[in-house]
C-alpha positions as CSV (number, residue, x, y, z in Angstrom):
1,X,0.0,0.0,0.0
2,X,1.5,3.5,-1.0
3,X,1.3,6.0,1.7
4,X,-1.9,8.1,1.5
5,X,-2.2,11.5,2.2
6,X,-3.2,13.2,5.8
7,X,-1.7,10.0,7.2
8,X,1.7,9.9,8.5
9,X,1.5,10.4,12.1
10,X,4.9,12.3,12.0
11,X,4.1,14.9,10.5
12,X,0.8,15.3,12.3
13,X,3.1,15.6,15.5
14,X,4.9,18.4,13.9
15,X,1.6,19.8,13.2
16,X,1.0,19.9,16.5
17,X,4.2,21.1,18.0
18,X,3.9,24.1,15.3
19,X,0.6,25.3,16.6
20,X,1.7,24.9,20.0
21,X,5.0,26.7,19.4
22,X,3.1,29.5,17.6
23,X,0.5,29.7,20.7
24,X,3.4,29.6,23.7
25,X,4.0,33.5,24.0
26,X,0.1,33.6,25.1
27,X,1.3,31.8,28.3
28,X,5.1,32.2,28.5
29,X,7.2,34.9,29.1
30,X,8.8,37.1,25.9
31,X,10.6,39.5,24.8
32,X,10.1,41.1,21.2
33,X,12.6,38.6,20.0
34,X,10.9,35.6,21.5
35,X,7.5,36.4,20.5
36,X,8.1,37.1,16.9
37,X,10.6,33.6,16.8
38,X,8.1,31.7,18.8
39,X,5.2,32.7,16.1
40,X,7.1,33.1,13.3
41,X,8.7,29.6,13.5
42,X,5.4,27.7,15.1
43,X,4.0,29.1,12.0
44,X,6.3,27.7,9.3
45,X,6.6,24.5,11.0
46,X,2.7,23.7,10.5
47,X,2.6,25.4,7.5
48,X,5.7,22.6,6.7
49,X,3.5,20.3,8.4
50,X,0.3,20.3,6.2
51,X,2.9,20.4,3.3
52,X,4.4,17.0,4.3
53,X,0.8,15.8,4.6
54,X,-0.7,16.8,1.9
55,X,2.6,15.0,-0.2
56,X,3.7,12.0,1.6
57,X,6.6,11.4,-0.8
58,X,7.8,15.3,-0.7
59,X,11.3,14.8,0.8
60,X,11.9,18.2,0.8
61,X,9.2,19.1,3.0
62,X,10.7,16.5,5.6
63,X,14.3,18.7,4.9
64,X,12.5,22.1,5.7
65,X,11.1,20.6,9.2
66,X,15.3,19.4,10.4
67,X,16.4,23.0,9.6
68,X,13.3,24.8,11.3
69,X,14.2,22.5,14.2
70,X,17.5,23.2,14.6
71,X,17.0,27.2,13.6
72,X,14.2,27.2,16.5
73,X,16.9,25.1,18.6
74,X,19.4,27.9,18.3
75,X,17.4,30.6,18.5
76,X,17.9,31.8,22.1
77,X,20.7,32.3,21.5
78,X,21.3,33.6,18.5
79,X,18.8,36.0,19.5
80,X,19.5,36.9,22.8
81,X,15.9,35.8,25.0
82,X,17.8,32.7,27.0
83,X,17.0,35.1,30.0
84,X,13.4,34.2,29.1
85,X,13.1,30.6,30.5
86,X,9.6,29.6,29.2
87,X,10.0,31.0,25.8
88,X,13.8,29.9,25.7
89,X,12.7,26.2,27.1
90,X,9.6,26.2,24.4
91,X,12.1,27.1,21.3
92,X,14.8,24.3,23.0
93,X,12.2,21.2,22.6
94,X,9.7,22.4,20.2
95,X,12.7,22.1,18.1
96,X,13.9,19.1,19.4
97,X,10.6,17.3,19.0
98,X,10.4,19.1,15.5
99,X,13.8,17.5,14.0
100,X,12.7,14.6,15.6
101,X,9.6,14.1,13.7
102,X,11.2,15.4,10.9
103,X,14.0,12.7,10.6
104,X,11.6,9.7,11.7
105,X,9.7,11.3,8.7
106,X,12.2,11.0,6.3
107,X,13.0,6.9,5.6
108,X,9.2,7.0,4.7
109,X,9.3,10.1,2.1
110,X,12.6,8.9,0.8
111,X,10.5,5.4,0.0
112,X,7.6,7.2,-1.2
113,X,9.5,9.2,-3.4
114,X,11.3,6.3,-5.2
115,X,7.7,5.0,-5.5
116,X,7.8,2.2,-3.4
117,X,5.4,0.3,-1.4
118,X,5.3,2.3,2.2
119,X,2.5,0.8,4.8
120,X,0.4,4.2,6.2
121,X,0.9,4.4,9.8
C-alpha cells in the first residue's frame, strides 16, 4: 500500500508542536525577540506540516522541518531571549521534537519518493 495522504502520524506531531510553538507566548514569558521567533517559527513548522501531509513522498518538506528544528533550537541564543526561560525552554524542545519528527519522517518520504510500497501508519 502506497502512503496516503493526511496520514503519517509524523508529520501530524509536527503539526501539532507548530501550533503549540506558535501559541506559547500567550502563556510564557517574551521578549520582542521571542515572541516574533516563537510565532514566526510555530508558523512555518505547521505550514511545513500540512505540506508533508498533503505530499507524503515530498522529501523536501521533511528537509525544511530538520532546519526549522534546529534554527528554532538555536534561537535563544542567537537571538538573545535565554533570560526568558519559558520562551527559551519552548524554542529548545519544540525544536527538538520538530527535528525529531522530521527525521523519523524521512526513511518513509525517501521510499515514497522512489515510489515504493510504504504501509500508512
Amino acid at each position: 500500500m502506497a502512503t496516503r495522504a493526511w496520514t503519517r502520524w509524523q508529520d501530524w506531531a509536527a503539526l501539532v508542536i507548530g501550533v503549540l510553538t506558535a501559541l506559547s507566548p500567550i502563556v510564557v514569558e517574551t521578549n520582542a525577540a521571542a515572541l516574533w521567533t516563537l510565532i514566526i517559527f510555530g508558523v512555518l513548522i505547521a505550514l511545513a506540516s500540512l505540506w508533508s501531509l498533503a505530499a507524503p513522498d515530498s522529501v523536501a518538506s521533511e528537509y525544511v522541518h530538520l532546519g526549522l528544528g534546529v534554527l528554532l533550537f538555536i534561537a535563544p541564543w542567537v537571538l538573545g531571549f535565554t533570560a526568558f526561560g519559558g520562551a527559551s525552554w519552548t524554542a529548545w524542545i519544540a525544536g527538538v521534537l520538530t527535528v525529531i519528527a522530521g527525521a523519523v519522517a524521512l526513511p518513509e518520504a525517501n521510499q515514497a519518493h522512489k515510489g515504493g510500497a510504504v504501509a500508512a501508519h
